[in-house]
C-alpha atoms as one frame of an Amber mdcrd trajectory, in Angstrom:
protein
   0.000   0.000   0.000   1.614   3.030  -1.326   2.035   5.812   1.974   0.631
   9.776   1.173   2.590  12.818   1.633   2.208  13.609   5.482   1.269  17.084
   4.777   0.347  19.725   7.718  -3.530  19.434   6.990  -3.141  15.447   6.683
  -1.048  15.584   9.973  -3.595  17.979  11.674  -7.300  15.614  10.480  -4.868
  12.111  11.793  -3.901  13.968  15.593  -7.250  14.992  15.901  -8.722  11.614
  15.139  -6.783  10.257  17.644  -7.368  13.155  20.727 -11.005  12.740  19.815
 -11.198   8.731  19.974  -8.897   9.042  23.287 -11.054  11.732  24.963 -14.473
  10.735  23.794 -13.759   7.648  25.606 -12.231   9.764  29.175 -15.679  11.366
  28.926 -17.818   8.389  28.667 -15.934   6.732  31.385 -16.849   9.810  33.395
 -20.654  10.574  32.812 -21.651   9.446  36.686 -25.391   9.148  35.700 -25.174
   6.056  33.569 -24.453   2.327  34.303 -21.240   0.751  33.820 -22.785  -1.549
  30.587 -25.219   1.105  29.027 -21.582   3.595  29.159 -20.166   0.854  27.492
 -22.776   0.396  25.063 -22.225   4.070  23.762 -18.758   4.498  24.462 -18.717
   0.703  21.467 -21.382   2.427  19.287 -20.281   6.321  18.949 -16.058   5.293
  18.832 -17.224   2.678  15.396 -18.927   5.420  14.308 -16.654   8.057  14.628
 -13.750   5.085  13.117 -16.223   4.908   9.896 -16.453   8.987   9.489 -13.171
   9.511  10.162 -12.504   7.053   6.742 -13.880  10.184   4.602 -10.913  12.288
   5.711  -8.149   9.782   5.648  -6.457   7.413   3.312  -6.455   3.685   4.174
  -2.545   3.676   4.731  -2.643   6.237   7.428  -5.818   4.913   8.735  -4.188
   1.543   9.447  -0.933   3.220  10.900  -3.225   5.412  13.473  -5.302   2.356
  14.579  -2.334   0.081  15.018  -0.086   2.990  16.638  -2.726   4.007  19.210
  -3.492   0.183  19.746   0.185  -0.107  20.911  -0.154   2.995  22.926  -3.033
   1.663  24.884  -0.874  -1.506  25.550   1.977   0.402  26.542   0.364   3.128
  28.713  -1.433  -0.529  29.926   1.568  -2.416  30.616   3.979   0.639  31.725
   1.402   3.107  34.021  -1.064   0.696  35.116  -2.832   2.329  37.922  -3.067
   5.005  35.867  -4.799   3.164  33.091  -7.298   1.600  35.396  -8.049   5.506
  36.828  -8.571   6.747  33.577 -10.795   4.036  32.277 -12.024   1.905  35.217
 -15.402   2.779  34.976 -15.790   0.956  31.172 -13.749  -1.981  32.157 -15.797
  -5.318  32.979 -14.630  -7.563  36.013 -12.367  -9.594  33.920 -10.876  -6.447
  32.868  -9.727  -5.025  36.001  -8.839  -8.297  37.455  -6.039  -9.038  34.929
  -8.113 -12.513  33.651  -8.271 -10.378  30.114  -5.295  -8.127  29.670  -6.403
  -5.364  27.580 -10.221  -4.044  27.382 -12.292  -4.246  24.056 -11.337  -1.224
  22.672  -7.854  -2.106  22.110  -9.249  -5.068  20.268 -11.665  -3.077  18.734
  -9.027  -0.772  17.346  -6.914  -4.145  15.974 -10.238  -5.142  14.626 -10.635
  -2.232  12.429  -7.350  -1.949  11.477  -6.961  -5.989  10.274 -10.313  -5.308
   8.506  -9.058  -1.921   6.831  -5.974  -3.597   5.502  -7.556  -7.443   4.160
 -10.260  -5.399   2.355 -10.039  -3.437  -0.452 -11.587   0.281  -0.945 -13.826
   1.634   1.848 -17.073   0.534   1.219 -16.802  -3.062   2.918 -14.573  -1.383
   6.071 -16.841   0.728   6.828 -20.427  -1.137   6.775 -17.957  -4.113   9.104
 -17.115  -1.712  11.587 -20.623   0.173  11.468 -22.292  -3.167  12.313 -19.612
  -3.853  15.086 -20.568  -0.375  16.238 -24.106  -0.878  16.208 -24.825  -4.706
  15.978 -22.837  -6.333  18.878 -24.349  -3.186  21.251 -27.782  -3.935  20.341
 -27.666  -7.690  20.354 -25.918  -7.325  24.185 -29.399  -4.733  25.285 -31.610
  -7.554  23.732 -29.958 -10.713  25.037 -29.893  -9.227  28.418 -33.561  -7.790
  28.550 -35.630 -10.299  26.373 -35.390 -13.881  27.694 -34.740 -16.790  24.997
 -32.503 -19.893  24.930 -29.170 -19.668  25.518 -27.378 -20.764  22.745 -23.430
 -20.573  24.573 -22.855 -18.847  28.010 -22.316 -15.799  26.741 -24.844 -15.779
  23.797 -28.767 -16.063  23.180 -31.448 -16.347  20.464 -33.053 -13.161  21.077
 -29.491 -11.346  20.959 -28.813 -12.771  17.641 -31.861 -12.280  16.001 -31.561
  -8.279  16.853 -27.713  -8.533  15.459 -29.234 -10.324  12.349 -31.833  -7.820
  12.238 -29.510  -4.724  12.908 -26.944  -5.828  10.822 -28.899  -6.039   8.017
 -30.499  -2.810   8.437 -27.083  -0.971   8.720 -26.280  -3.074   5.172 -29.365
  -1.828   3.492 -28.059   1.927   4.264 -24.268   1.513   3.717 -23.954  -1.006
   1.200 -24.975   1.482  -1.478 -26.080   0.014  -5.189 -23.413  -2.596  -5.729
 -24.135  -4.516  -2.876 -26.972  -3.091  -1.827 -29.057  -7.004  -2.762 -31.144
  -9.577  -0.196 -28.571 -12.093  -0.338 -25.217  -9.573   0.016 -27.418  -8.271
   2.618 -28.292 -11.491   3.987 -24.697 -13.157   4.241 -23.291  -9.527   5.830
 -25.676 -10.006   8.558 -25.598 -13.433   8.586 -21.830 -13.498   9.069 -22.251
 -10.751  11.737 -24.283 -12.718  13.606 -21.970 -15.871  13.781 -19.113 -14.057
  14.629 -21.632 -12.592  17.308 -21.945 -15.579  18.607 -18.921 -17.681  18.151
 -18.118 -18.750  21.977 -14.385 -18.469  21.289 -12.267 -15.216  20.916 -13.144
 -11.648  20.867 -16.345  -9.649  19.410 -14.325  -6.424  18.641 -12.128  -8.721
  16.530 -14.544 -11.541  15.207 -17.211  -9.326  13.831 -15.439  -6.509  11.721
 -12.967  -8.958  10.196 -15.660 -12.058   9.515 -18.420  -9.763   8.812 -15.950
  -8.117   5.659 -14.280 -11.148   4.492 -18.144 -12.377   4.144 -18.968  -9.773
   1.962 -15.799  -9.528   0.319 -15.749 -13.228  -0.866 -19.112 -14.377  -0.752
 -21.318 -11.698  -1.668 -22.321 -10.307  -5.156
């Protein structure tokens, strides 16, 4: 992948990407109104969201490098200032989380997510509706699985949950996937694939559903 000029106004749109994925989460992590999964919730839809606008501004090769770089920097600041890491973003981190049992938190993986996706893909298009459904789809299928009661399917997965991923995912296909993929079955295997990697009992949704949600498109649909 051939790297851009770094010019000032390419320099300025990539360092204030990163300040405002960085601080959007310091503020979410702060709001002392809402619950530690419904902060969550937002904090995982509005950062995929502002991952996909930000691809208007910014070419795929410096994309990648800012998502990878500011991956590492959330393992280092992890790994290096610790209790400083855990005061800054304690109140998004699960159990598992803080206790050590998983190392980093979801959005590191959701970060390496993107950035894998953005690189196996070609263009934007595909990128983009991947990470909007990660955004959107995983979030909404976690609010239904935990409020509507339906079979379990794994421990950490139910029918309702992936019914409104299939459902969601889908939708966000319908409005992203624009005229060349914009047909029921592309549709259908985008949101089909979405919802597996949803609900795959093994490995991480932040990585899972970007990266199998593309590669479904990507090979298998029209």
């Amino acid at each position: 992948m051939e790297l851009p000029i770094l010019t000032s106004d390419l320099l300025f749109r990539a360092i204030s990407l990163v300040v405002l994925v960085v601080g959007f989460q310091l503020c979410i992590a702060r709001v002392p109104s809402l619950q530690k999964e419904t902060k969550r919730r937002w904090q995982h839809a509005l950062t995929g969201h502002i991952l996909v606008q930000s691809s208007y501004i910014l070419p795929k090769s410096v994309a990648i490098f800012l998502l990878l770089s500011t991956s590492m920097g959330m393992w280092a600041w992890r790994t290096v200032f610790p209790e400083h890491f855990y005061r800054a973003f304690g109140p998004l981190l699960r159990k598992s989380e803080l206790d050590g049992t998983q190392y980093m938190p979801g959005a590191f993986y959701f970060l390496l997510g993107t950035a894998v996706t953005v690189w196996l893909v070609d263009g934007w298009t595909v990128p983009r509706y991947a990470v909007e459904c990660l955004a959107l789809a995983d979030p909404v299928a976690s609010w239904i699985g935990s409020t509507v009661p339906s079979p379990k399917i794994n421990k950490r997965t139910s029918v309702s949950g992936c019914l409104a991923c299939f459902v969601t995912a889908f939708g966000v296909g319908y409005a992203m996937l624009g005229d060349t993929h914009n047909d029921f079955i592309t549709l259908s295997i985008g949101a089909l694939a979405c919802t597996v990697a949803e609900a795959m009992p093994f490995g991480n949704d932040n990585l899972n559903i970007p990266i199998i949600t593309a590669l479904g498109i990507d090979k298998l649909g029209r």
